[in-house]
N, C-alpha and C positions, 0 to 999 in steps of 0.2 A: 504494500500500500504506500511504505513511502517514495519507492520508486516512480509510482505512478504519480503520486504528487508531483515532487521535481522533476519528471520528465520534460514540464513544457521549459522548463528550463537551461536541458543540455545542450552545449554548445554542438556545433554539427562536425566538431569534428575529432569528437569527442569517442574513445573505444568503451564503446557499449557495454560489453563485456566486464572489464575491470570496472566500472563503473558501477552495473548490477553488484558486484560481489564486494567490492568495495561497504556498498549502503549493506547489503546483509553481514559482513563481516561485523559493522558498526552496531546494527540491528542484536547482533548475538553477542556482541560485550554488554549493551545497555542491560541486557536480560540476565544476564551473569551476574553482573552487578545488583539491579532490582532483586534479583532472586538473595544476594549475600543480604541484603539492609534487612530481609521478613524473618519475623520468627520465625522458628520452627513449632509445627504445630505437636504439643505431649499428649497420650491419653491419660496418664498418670506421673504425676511427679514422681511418688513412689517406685515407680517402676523404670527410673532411672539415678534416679538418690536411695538407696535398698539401706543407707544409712539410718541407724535410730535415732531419733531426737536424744540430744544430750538430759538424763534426768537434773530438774529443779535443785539447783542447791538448794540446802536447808532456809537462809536466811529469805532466799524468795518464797518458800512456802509459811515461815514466818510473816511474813508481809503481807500477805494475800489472809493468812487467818486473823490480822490484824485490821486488813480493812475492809471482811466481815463483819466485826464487829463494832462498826463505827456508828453513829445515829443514820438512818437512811440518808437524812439530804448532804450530810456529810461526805456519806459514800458516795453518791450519786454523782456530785461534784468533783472530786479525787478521780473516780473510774474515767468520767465524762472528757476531763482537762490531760490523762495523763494516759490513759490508753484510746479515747476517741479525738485526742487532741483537737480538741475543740476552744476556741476563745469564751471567755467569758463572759460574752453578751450570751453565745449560744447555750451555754451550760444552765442560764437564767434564765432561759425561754424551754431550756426542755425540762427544767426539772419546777418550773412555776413564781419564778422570786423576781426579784429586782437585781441589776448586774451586781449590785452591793450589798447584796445578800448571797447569793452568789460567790463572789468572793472571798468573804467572810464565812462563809459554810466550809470554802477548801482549802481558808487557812487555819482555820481551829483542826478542820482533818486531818492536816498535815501535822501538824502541831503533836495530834493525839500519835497519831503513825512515830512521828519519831521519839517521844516516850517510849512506846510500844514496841520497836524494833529500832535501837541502837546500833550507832554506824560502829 
């Protein structure tokens, strides 16, 4: 197809020949390339990483039974900002407060977490 584009454009006296294989030669690196930049498509991660996930150190499982037991908007706040990373307008909007309430929720959390689980 792109030959036949450019054709109204070849000079006349022009070899035909190298010309066609020229634009195909061109044609088959763009696609070489195209082809290098696309993922490759997995059916399973697994089934390429046959790796186990590393077990939780202690002190993360410490962490996590710590902020279990936080007041809920506490939690909510803490999980929201540090595993949804989400800003703290958004953290106010989904858990029902004002941004400064909000705030204030995930720094008394914080506050209790590190009483709770000591660096």
């Amino acid at each position: 197809m792109a030959a036949l584009r450019a054709y109204p454009r070849l000079r006349a006296d022009s070899n035909l020949r190298a010309w066609v294989l020229t634009i195909a030669h061109r044609k088959a690196l763009d696609a070489h390339r195209g082809r290098a930049r696309r993922a490759v498509p997995v059916e399973e991660v697994a089934a390429i990483d046959a790796r186990e996930a590393p077990a939780a150190p202690m002190r993360d499982q410490a962490l996590w039974d710590a902020v279990e037991e936080l007041p809920a908007r506490q939690r909510s706040a803490v999980v929201l900002r540090y595993v949804a990373d989400l800003p703290h307008r958004d953290i106010a909007s989904a858990i029902g407060c004002s941004e400064e309430a909000a705030r204030r929720s995930l720094h008394e959390g914080l506050t209790r977490l590190r009483k709770a689980v000591p660096a």
